[in-house]
C-alpha positions as CSV (number, residue, x, y, z in Angstrom):
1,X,113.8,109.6,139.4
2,X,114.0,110.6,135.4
3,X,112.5,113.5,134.8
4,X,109.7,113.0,132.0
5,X,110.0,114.4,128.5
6,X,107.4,114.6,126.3
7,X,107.3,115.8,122.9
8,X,104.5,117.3,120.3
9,X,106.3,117.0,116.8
10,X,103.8,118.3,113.7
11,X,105.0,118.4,110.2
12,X,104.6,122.1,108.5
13,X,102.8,120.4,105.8
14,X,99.7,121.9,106.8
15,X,97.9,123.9,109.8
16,X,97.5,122.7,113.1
17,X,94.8,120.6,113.0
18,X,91.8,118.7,115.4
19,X,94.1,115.5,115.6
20,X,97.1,117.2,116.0
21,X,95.8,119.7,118.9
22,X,94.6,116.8,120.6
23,X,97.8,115.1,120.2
24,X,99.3,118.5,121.7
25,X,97.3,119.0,124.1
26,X,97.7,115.1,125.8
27,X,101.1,115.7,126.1
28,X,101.3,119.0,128.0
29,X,98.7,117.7,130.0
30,X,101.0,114.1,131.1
31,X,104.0,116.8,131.3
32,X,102.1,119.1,133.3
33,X,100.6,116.6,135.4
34,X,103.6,114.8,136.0
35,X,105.9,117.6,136.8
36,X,107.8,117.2,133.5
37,X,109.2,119.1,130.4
38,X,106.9,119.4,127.1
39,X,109.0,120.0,124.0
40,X,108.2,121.2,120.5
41,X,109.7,120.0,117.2
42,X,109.0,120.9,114.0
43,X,109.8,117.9,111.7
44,X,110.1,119.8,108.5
45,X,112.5,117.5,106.7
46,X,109.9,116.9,103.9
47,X,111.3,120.4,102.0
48,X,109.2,120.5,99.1
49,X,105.7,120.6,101.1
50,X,107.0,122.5,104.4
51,X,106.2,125.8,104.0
52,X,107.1,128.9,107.0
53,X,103.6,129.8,106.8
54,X,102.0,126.3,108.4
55,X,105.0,126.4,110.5
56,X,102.8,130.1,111.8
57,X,100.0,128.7,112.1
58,X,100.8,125.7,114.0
59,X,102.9,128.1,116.6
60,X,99.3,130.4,116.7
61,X,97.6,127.5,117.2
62,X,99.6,126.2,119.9
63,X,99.7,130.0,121.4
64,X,95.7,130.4,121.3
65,X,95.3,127.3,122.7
66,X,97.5,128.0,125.4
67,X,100.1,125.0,125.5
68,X,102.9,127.0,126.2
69,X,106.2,124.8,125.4
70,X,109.2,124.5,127.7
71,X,111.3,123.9,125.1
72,X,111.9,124.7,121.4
73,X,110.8,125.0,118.8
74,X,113.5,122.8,117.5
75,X,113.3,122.4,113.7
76,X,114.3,119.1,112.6
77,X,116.0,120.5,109.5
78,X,118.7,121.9,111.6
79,X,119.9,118.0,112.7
80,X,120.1,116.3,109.1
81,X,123.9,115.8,109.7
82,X,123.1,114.3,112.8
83,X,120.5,111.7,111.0
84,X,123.4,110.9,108.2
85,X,125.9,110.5,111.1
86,X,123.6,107.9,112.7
87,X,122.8,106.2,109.4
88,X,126.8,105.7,108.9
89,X,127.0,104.6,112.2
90,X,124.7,101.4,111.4
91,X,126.4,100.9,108.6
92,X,129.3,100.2,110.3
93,X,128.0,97.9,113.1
94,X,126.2,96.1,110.3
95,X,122.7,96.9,111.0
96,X,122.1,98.8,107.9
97,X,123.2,98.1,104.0
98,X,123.4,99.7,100.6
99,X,120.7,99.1,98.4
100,X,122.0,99.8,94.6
101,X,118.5,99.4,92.8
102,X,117.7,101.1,90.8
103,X,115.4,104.5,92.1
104,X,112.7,103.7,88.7
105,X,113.0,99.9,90.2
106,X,112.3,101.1,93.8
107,X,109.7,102.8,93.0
108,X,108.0,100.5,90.5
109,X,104.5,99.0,91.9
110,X,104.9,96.0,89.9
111,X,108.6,95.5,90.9
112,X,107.9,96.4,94.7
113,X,105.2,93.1,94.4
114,X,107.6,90.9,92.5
115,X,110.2,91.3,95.3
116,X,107.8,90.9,97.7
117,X,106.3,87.6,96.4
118,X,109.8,86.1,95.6
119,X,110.2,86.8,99.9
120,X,107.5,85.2,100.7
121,X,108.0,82.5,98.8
122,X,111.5,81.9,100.4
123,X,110.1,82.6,103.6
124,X,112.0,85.5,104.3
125,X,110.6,89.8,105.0
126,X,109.3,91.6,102.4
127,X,112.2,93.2,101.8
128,X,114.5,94.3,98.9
129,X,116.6,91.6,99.3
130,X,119.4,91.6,96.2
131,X,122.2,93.9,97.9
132,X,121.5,93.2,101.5
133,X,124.3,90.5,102.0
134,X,126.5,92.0,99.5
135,X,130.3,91.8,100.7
136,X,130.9,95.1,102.5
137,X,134.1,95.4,100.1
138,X,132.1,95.3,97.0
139,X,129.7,97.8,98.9
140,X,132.0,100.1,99.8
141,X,134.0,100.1,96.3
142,X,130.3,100.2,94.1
143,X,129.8,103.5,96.6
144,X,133.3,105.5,95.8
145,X,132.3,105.1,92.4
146,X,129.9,107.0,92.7
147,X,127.0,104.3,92.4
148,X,123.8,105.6,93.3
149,X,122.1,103.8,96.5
150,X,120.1,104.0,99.6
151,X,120.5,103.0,102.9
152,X,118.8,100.4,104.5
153,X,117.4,99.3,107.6
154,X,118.8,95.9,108.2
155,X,116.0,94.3,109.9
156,X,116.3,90.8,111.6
157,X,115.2,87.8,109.9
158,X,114.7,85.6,113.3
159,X,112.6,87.4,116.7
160,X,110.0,90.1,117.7
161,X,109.2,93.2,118.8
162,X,107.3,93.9,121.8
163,X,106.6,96.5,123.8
164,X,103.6,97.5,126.0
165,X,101.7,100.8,125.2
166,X,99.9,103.1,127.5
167,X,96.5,103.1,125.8
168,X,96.4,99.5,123.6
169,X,98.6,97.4,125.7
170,X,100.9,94.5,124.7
171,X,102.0,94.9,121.3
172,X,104.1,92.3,119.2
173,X,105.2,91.9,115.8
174,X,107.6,89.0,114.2
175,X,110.3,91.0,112.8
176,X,109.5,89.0,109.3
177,X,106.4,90.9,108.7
178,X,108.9,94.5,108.8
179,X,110.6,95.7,105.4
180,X,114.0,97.1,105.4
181,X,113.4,100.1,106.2
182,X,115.4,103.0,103.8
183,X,116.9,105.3,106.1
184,X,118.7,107.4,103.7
185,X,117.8,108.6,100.3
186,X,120.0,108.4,97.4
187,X,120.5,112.6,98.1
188,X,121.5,111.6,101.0
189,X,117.8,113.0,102.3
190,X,117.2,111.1,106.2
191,X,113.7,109.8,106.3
192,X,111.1,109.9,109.2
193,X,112.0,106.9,111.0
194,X,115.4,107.7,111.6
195,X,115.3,111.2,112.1
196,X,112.3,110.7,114.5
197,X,114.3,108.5,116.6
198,X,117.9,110.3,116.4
199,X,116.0,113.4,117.8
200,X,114.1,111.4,120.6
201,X,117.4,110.2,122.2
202,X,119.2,113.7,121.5
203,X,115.9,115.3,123.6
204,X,115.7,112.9,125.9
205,X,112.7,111.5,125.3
206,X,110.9,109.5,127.8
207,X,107.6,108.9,126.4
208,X,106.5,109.0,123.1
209,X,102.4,110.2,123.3
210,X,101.3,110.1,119.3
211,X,98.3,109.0,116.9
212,X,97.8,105.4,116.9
213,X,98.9,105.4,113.2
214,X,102.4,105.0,114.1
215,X,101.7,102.0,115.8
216,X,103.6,100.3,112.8
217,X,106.4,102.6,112.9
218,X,106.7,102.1,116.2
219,X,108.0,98.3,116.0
220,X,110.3,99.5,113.3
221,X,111.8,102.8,115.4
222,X,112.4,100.4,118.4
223,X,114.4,98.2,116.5
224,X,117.0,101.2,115.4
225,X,117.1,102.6,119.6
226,X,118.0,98.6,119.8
227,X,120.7,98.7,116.9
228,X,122.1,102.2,118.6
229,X,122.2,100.7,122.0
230,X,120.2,103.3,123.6
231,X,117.2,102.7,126.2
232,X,113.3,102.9,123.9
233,X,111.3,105.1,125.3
234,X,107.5,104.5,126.7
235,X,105.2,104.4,124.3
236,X,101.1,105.6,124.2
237,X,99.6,105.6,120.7
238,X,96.4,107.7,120.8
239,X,92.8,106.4,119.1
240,X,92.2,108.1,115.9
241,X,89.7,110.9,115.2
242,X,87.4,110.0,112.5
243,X,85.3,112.2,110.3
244,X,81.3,112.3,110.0
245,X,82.0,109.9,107.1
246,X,83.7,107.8,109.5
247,X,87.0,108.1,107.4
248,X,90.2,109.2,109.3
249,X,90.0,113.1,109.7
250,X,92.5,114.6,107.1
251,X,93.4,118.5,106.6
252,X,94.3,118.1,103.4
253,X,90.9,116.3,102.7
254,X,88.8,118.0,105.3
255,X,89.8,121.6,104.7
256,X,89.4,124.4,107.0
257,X,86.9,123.2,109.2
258,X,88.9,120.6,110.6
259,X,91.9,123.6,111.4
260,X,92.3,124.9,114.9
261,X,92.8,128.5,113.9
262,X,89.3,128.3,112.2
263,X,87.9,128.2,115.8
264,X,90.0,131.1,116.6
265,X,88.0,133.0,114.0
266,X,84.9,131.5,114.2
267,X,84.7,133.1,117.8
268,X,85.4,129.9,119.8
269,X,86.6,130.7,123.6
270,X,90.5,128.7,124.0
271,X,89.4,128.1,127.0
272,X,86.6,125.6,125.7
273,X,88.2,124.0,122.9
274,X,90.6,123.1,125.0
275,X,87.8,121.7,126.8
276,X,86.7,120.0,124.1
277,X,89.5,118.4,122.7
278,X,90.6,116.8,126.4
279,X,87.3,114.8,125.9
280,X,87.5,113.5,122.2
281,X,88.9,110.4,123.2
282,X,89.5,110.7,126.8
283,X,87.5,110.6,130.4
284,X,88.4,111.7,134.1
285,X,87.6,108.7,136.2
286,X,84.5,107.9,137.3
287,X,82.7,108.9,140.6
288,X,82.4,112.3,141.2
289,X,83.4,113.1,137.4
290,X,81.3,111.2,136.1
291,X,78.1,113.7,134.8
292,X,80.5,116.6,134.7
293,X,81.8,118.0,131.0
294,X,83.0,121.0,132.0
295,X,86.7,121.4,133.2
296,X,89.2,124.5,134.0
297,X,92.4,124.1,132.5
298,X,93.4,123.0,136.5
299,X,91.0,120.6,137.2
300,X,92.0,118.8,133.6
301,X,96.0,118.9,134.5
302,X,95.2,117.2,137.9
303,X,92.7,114.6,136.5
304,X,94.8,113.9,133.8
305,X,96.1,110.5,132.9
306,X,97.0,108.1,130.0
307,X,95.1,105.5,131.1
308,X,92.4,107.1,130.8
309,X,92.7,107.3,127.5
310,X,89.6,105.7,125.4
311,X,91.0,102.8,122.6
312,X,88.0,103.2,121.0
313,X,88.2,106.0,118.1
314,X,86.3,109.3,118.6
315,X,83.8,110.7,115.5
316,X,84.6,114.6,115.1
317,X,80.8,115.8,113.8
318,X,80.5,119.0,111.3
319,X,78.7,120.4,108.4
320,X,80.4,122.8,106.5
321,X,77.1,123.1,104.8
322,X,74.9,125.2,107.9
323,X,76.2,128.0,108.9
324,X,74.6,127.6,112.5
325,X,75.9,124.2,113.3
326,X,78.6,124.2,111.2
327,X,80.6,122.1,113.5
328,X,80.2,119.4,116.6
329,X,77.3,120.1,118.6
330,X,79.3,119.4,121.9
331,X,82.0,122.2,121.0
332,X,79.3,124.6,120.3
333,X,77.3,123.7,123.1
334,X,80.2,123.9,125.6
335,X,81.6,127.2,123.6
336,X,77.8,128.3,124.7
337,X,78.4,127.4,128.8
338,X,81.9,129.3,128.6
339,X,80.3,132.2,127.3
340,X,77.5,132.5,129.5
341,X,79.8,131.7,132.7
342,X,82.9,133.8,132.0
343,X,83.0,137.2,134.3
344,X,81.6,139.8,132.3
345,X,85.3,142.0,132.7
346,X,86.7,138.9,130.8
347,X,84.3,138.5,128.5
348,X,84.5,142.3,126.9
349,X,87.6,142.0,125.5
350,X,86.9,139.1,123.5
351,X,83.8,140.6,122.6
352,X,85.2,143.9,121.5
353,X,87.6,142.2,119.2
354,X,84.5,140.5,117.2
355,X,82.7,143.6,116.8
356,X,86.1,145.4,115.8
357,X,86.4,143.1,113.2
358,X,82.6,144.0,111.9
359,X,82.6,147.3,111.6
360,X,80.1,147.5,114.9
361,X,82.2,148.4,117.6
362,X,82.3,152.5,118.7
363,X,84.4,154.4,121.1
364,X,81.7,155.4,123.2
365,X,81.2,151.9,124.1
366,X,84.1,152.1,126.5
367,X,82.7,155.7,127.5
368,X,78.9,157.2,128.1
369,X,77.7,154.2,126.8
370,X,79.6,151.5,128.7
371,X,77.5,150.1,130.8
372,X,74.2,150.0,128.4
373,X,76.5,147.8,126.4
374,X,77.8,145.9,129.3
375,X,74.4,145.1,129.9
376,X,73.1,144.1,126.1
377,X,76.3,141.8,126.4
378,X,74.9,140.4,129.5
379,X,71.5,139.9,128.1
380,X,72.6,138.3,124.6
381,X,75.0,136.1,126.1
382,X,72.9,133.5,127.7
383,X,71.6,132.4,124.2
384,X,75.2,132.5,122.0
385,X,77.2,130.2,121.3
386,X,79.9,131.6,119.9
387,X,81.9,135.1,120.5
388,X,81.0,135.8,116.3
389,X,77.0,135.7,117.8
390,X,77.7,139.2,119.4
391,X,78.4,140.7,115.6
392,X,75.9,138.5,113.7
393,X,73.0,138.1,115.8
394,X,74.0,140.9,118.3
395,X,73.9,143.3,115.4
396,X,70.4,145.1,115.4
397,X,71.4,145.6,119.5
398,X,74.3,147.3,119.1
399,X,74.0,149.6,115.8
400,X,72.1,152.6,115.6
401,X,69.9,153.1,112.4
402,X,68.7,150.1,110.4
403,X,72.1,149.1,109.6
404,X,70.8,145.2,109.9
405,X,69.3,142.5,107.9
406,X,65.7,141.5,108.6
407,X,65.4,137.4,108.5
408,X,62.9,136.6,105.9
409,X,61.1,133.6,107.9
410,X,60.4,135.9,110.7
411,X,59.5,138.6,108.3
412,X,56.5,136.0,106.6
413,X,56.1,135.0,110.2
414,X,55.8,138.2,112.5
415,X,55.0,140.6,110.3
416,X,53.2,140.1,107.1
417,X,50.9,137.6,108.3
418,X,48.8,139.9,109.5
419,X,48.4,143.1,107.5
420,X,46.6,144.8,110.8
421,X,50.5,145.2,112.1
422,X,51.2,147.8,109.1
423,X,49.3,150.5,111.5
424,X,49.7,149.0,114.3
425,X,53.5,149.1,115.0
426,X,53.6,152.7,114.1
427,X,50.7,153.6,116.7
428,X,52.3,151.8,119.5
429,X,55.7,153.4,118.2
430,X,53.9,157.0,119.1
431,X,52.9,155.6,122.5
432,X,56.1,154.3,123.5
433,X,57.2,158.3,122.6
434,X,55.5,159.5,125.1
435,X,56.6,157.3,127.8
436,X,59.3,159.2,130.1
437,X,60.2,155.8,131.7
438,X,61.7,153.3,129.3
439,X,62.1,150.4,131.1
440,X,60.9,147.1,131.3
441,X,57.6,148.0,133.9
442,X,56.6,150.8,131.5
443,X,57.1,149.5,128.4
444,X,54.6,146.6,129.3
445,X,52.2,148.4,130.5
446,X,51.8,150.5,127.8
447,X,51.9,147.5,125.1
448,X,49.7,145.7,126.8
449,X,47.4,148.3,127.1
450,X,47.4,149.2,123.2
451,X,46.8,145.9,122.9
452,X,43.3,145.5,125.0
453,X,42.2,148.9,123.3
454,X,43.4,148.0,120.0
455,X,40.8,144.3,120.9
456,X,44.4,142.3,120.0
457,X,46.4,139.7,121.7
458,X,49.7,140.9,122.9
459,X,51.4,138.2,121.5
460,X,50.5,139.9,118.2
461,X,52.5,143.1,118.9
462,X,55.4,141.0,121.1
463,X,55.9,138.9,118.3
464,X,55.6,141.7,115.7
465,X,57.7,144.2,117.6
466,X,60.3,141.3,118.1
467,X,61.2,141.5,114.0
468,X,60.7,144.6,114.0
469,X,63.1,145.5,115.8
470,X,66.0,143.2,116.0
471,X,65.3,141.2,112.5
472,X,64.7,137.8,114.3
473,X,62.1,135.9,115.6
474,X,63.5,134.8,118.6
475,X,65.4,136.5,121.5
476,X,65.4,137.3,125.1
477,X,62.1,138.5,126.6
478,X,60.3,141.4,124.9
479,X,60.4,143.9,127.2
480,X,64.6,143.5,128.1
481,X,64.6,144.0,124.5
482,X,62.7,147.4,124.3
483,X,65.0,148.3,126.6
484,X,68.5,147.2,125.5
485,X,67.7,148.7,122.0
486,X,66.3,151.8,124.0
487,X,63.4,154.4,123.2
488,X,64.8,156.3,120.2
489,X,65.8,153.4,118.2
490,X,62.4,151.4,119.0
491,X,60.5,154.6,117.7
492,X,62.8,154.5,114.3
493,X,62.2,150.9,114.3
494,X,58.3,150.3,114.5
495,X,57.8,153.1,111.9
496,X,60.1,151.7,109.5
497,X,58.2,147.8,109.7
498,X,54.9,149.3,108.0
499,X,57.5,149.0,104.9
500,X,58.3,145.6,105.6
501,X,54.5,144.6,105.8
């Protein structure tokens, strides 16, 4: 039996993004699954908009991600003489042609639609049709002159192509509908559809897993694997991902948000975009799976499948616009259930590496004061959804001082809606000083009972204390709070609201 070999092939022309992970990720899954090899190929033939930087960022991408490759990377750039060599070699057996127009013709809009009228009107492809029966002697002798030219894809004028795909089934096109495809420039520059296919057979290729946007290409590629009598591979064109706007997700148009290595930063866990991304356009089967969303890397290897695969395009959701929900509510959501499930010894390290990057983290966190920060981790976590939560909103637990922002809405909410908290706070600060428990039994107690002597509800001073002391409005319970932020800082804290009131 053939071993499979599959292939994930992005073009350095930007970062890794949503679509393209995706695209990744489905084939290391089928490799994975199916006991085969998952090879990586830069196709940075177009020189003027690859760049070494997005060819960095798609290797971090793939390397956060955790779709380790078992071959490459293979740069596509280092076969060009291999893509001329194949381009001769259907020019010889007659399946390709030179095409002497002129480049400023070629490229002309209203000369491209002349040409393809006059084929319709003959009944023939639209194709650029004045030099493709040109004697071969006249050919070759316009060439050693030095005439400038392409080569051309010499497509049949009689016949289809068929093939059946993974995901959208039979597919057939009448080979009259397909152009003659230019396979060399004038430079003598190979373009995509020849290089694509001259590196499939040179890999190996066995299946071909990519966005459904090459479906066309597809018809065209298996007619050159025909013309260079070698077997086409298997073919599984994935649904596209579509934007809010319902428009085809585009980095360039799109931005960051749409970039892989913006969850990185954004304090998403691999582990769940990963997650993610296996169910933008895919499903285990039903039965057992069928209420579950939540997969280990494992489980998604041994459930994976390309039937499976939905032919039905999946919507991407974000808002660049709030910084809270900035992007699809599933991700976050399931970013939130890794978080709050992940062993706290695993969780840590991530952690630390968000609060490095703040400013917040300390030495002694890993010291004296390990396992009071273990525990603030612990309590915080069940409400986050995202690792950058533990510096942004996890702030006022772990700095000392007031080095924190107060939210203004709980502020107008908490505090200065009732001017009685401007004496209160500090009072009940001087009782919690002379507790010599600070835990969660004590610190109740003693709230509650300033509260009855003080004729207030408690919800007054909770709710008051809340802002006071973390900024916010909401948060865990109260008293877990008192205690995570501990006795000397709630002292500091209450005093300092009367200002705020």
């Amino acid at each position: 039996m053939t071993q499979i070999r599959v292939r994930f092939a992005p073009s350095p022309t930007g970062y890794l993004h949503v679509g393209g992970a995706r695209t990744a990720l489905f084939n290391w899954l089928f490799a994975r699954q199916q006991g085969g090899r998952f090879i990586l190929r830069i196709e940075d033939t177009d020189l003027q908009r690859s760049s070494d930087e997005m060819v960095e960022g798609i290797l971090q991408g793939m390397e956060w991600l955790g779709l380790d490759y078992d071959e490459g990377p293979f740069y596509q750039s280092d076969y060009v003489e291999q893509h001329r060599q194949a381009a001769r070699q259907l020019l010889e057996s007659g399946w390709a042609y030179r095409d002497f127009t002129p480049k400023e013709e070629r490229s002309d809009a209203a000369v491209k639609q002349q040409v393809a009228e006059a084929a319709r009107q003959q009944g023939v492809p639209p194709a650029y049709w004045p030099f493709r029966d040109l004697p071969r002697a006249e050919s070759d002798a316009r060439a050693a002159n030095g005439e400038p030219h392409v080569i051309r894809f010499k497509v049949p004028q009689e016949g289809r192509t068929s093939f059946i795909d993974s995901v959208f089934g039979q597919q057939d096109r009448e080979c009259r509908e397909l152009e003659d495809l230019v396979l060399l420039r004038s430079d003598g520059h190979p373009l995509y559809n020849l290089c694509v296919v001259v590196d499939d057979i040179n890999m190996g290729i066995t299946h071909v897993v990519r966005g459904q946007d090459h479906l066309m290409n597809t018809h065209k590629q298996i007619l050159i694997y025909q013309a260079l009598g070698k077997p086409v591979p298997q073919f599984a064109h994935l649904p596209l991902i579509l934007a809010p706007s319902k428009e085809k997700l585009s980095k360039r148009k799109h931005g960051e948000i749409v970039s892989v290595t913006a969850y990185r930063d954004r304090g998403f866990i691999p582990e769940a975009f990963l997650n993610f991304l296996a169910l933008l356009g895919w499903a285990p089967d039903s039965g057992v799976y069928r209420d579950r969303e939540i997969f280990s890397r494992a489980e998604l290897i041994e459930l994976f499948s390309l039937d499976r695969i939905h032919k039905s395009n999946a919507v991407f959701n974000f808002n660049e616009g709030d910084l809270r929900n900035w992007t699809d509510q599933k991700a976050l959501w399931m970013n939130g259930e890794y978080i709050k499930a992940m062993p706290i010894d695993e969780l840590m390290p991530l952690v630390k590496t968000e609060l490095e990057r703040a400013g917040i983290w300390q030495p002694a966190f890993e010291t004296e004061r390990s396992d009071e920060v273990r525990q603030t981790i612990g309590l915080l976590r069940d409400r986050y959804r995202s690792l950058t939560d533990f510096a942004t909103l996890g702030r006022p637990y772990l700095v000392d001082g007031l080095d924190f922002e107060w939210e203004e809405s709980a502020v107008a909410k908490n505090l200065r809606k009732d001017p009685v908290l401007k004496t209160l706070l500090p009072e009940l600060a001087t009782r919690f000083a002379l507790l010599e428990q600070f835990d969660h039994e004590s610190t109740e107690s003693a709230l509650r009972s300033f509260a009855e002597e003080k004729g207030v509800k408690a919800g007054l001073l909770i709710n008051g204390a809340r802002t006071a002391l973390t900024g916010q409005a909401v948060g865990p319970g109260m008293f877990e709070v008192l205690v995570a932020i501990g006795q000397r800082r709630t002292i500091e804290r209450l005093n300092h609201a009367a200002s705020l009131i």
